[in-house]
C-alpha positions in Angstrom: 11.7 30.2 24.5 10.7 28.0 27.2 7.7 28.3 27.2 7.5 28.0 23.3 8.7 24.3 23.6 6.9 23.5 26.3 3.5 24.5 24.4 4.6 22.5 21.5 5.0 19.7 23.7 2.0 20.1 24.9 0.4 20.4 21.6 1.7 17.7 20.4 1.2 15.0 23.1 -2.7 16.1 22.7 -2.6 15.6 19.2 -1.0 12.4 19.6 -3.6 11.3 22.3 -6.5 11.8 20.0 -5.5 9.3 17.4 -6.5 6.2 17.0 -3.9 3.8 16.0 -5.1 1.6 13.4 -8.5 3.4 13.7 -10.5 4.4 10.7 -10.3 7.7 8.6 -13.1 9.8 8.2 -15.3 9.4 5.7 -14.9 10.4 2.0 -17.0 10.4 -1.2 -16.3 7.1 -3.1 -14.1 7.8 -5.8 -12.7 6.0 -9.2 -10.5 4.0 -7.2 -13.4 3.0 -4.8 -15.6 2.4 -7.6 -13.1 -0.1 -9.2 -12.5 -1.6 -6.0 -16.3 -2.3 -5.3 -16.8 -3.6 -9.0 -14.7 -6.4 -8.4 -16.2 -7.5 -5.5 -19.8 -7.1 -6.9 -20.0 -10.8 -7.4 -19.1 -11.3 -4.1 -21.5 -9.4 -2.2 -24.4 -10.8 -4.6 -23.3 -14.6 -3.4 -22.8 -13.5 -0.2 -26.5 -11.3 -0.1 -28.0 -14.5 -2.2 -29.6 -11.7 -4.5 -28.6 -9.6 -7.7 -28.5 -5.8 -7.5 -28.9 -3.8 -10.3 -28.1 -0.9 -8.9 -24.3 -1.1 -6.9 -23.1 2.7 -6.6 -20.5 3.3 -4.1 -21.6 6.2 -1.7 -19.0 6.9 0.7 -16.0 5.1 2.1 -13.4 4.8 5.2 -10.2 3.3 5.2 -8.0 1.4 7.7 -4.3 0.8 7.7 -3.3 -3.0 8.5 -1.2 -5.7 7.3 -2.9 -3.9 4.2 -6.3 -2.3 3.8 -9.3 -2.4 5.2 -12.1 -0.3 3.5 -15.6 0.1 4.7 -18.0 1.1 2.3 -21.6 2.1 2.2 -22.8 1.1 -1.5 -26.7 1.8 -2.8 -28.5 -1.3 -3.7 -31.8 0.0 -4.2 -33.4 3.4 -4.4 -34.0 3.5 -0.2 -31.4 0.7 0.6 -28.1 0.4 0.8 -25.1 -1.6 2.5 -22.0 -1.5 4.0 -19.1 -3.5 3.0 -15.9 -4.4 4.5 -13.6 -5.2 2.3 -9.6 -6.2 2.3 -6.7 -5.4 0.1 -3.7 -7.3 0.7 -0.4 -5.8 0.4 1.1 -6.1 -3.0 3.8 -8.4 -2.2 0.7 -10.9 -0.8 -0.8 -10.1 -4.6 -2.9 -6.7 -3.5 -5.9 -8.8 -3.9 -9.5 -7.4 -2.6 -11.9 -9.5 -1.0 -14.9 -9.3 0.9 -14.3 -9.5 4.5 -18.4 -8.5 5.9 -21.4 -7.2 5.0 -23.8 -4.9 7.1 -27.3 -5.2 5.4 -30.6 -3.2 5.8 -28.9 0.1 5.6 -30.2 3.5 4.9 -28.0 6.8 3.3 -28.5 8.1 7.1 -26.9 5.4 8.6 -23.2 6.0 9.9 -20.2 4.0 8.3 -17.6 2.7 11.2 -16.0 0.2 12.0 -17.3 -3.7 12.3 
């Protein structure tokens, strides 16, 4: 029995060393939520790119848990290019409002998504 809780101990004090608080998720397939989310920041990214994409398809996406979201997206802009976004959701007591934090430009569908 002893040696039963000391392996879940054990087990668990790993498991707990491997996270990364306030670290980002791995990455998922953008979704219907993610597409929503990146459509109303499309005007933002054009301003902010100083050019007009016609194509804007969310690829993949990462979250972080803050004083709200964080959400880090790669998005296709082009048929060989794409970028990464970083973009915040307040909390919904602040409104739940997304805006675009950063942009990472010059991107390919190879290129990692983390953190920046």
């Amino acid at each position: 029995m002893r040696s039963l809780l000391l392996l879940t101990l054990l087990v668990s004090l790993i498991h707990i060393a491997t996270m990364m608080c306030g670290g980002t998720g791995n990455s998922k397939p953008a979704d219907d939520e993610i597409k929503g989310i990146c459509a109303q920041v499309k005007g933002a990214v054009e301003e902010h790119a100083k050019k007009s994409y016609s194509v804007f398809e969310p690829h993949s996406y990462k979250t972080q848990v803050v004083a709200g979201t964080n959400y880090f997206v790669k998005v296709k802009v082009d048929d060989d290019s794409h970028v990464h976004l970083r973009l915040h959701k307040s909390l919904p007591h602040a409104g739940g409002q997304v805006s675009l934090h950063s942009m990472q430009h010059d991107k390919t569908e190879a290129c990692p998504l983390e953190h920046f």
